[in-house]
Each structure stands twice: as C-alpha cells, then as structure tokens.
N, C-alpha and C positions, 0 to 999 in steps of 0.2 A: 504494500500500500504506500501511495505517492503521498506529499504533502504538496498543497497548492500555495504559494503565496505571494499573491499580486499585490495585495496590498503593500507588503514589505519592498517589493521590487520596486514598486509605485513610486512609496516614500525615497527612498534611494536613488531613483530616476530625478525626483525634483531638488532632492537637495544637490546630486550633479549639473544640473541645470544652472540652479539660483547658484551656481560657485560660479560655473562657468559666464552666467550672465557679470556676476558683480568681476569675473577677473576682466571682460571686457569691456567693462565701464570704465573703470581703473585705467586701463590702459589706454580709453578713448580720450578719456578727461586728464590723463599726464602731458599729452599734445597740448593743452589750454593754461598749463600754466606758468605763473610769468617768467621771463628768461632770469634764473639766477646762478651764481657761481657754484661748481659742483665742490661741493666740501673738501676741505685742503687746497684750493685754490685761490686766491686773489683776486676780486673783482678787478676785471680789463685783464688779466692775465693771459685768456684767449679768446679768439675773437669770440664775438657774439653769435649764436647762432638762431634761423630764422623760427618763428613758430609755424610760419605755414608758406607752402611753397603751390603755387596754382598752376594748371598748366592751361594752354588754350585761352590767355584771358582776353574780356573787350572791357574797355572803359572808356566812360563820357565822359565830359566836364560842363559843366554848365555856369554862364556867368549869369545872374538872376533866370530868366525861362528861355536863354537861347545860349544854344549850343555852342562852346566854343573851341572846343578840343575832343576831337574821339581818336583811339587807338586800340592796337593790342597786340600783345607779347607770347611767344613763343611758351615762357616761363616766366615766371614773377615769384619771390620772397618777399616775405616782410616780419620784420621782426617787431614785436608790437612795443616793447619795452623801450626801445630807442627809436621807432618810427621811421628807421632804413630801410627802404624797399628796393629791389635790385631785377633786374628783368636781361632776356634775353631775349636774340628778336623782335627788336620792337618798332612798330609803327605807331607816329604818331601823329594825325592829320589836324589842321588848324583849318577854323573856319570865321573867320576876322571880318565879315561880313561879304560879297564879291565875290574876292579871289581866293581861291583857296591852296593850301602848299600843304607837305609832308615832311617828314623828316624820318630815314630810317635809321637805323642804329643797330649794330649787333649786341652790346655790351651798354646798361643804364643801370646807373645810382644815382640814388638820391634820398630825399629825405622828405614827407608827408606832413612836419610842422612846416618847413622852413620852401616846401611848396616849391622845388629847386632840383634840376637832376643833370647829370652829368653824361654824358653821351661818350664811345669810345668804338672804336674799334674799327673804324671808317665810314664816317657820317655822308649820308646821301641825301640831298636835299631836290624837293623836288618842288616846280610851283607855277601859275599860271601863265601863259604862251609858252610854254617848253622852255621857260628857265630849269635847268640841272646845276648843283654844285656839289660838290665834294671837300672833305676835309678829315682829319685824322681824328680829332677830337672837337666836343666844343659843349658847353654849359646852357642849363635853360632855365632861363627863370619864370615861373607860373604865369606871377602875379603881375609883373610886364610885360611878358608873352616876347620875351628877348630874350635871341640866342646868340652866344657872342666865343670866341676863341683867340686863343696863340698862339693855333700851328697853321699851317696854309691852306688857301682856300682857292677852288676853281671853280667858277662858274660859267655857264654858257648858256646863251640865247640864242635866238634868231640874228643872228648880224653881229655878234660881239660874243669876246669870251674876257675873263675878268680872274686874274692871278694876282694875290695880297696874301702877306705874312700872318693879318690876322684880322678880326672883322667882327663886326656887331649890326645882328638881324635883327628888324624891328615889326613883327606882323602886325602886331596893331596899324603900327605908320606905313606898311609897306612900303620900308626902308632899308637902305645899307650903308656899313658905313665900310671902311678900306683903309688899313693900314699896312707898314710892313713892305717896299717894295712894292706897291703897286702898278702893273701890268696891264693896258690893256691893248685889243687888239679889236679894230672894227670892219666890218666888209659884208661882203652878202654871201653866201651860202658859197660853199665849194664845190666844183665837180667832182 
C-alpha cells in the first residue's frame, strides 16, 4: 500500500516558488540601486558604472510644444547618481524652425544637469541644400543649441567648400563662425 501526498508536494512546490520569486526580485531591484563604492574601496576610486544601458533608443526634445531636437542611438548609458549619459551611434536631428541639419557621431558624453554632450569619433554634419561637414571632434550645448570645436572642420556646399582649424555652429542663428587657418575655395560644380 502506497501513501499519496499532494498536499505535502503542494506545500513544497510553493514554498520553491515564493524563494525563487523573492531571489528574483532581489536581483531585479539590485539593478535600481544607487551607484555606490563597493566596500574596501574609495569613492572615485573607479570609475562609475552605469545603472542602465538601453539599446535601440529614440529621443525628442521639446522647447515648450514644438519640437526641437529628435535623435537616436545605437546604445545609450546612464548613470543616475552623476547624471552621465554616454551613447553610441548616434543621431541627432535639429529642427530650429525651416531648415533643418543632423549631426552624426559615433562616440557621445555628456551630462543631463548641465544639458551638454561631447561628440567624438568623426562628427558628420549634415544640413539644408547639401551642406556636409566633417570634423574629429566637437561639443554641444543644449540650451544654445551650439556646436562648436578645436580640431578641423570641412564643409561643402553647392559652389564652395570651407577648411578652418576650429569653428562654432549656431542652429538657432543658422550660423558659422571660422577660425584657425581658414580656407576657402568657390566655383560651381566639377566635372
């Protein structure tokens, strides 16, 4: 004669359950909390690392109800405790009312107080009548919607191209300014 006992199997099934649910809660919610130094360490000791890393991302920006920045990144960090966010792949389109430009960038930091991001790794700029320009590096500031750099910059239009050591983009004014060896070269279209 057998013994049946579901009941006991029952209770044992849920208390494996309720362990297994709360071990990954536990491990859901160690993701959420805030970045600090791991014991025996130093805070700044090494770097910071990110809480969450997105992939695929799109983001808007809006200056009261009209659009003035949309883009999106390969990969994007952010670390919530210093407010560093860091992206790869990224596009970021300007819409300054009119005319509209882009900026690509492989390599972006920057910083979500101070509303400011750094661009690297061969910036391609692109913008209304087939302006294109190029440059290695160069800085963007949100909140004036200016991009500006110290390494060199080429641009090309319909009829001109434009070589300077270092330069400051103004989307709001749809402006440039040119420093550095300035270069330029005028004429119409080549064969």
């Amino acid at each position: 004669m057998g013994v049946d006992a579901p009941p006991l199997e029952d209770a044992a099934v849920r208390r494996a359950l309720a362990t297994a649910a709360l071990l990954g809660a536990l491990a859901a919610t160690s993701g959420c909390l805030p970045d600090r130094p791991r014991p025996g360490t130093a805070a700044g000791a090494e770097p910071s690392r990110p809480q969450a890393t997105l992939h695929g991302v799109r983001m808007r920006v809006f200056r009261g109800g009209e659009l003035s920045m949309a883009g999106r990144a390969a990969r994007l960090s952010f670390n919530r405790s210093t407010r560093e966010v860091t992206a790869e792949e990224t596009l970021l389109q300007f819409h300054p009312g009119s005319r509209q430009a882009e900026l690509r960038a492989p390599h972006l930091r920057g910083n979500l107080d101070a509303r400011a991001v750094d661009l690297e790794g061969g910036i391609r700029l692109r913008g209304a009548d087939g302006l294109t320009g190029e440059t290695a590096a160069a800085h963007f500031d949100g909140p004036t919607m200016v991009a500006s750099g110290g390494q060199p910059l080429t641009l090309r239009g319909p009829g001109y191209a434009v070589q300077a050591g270092a330069f400051r983009i103004d989307f709001n004014a749809e402006s440039f300014d040119f420093e550095g060896g300035v270069a330029t070269e005028l004429g119409g279209p080549k064969p």
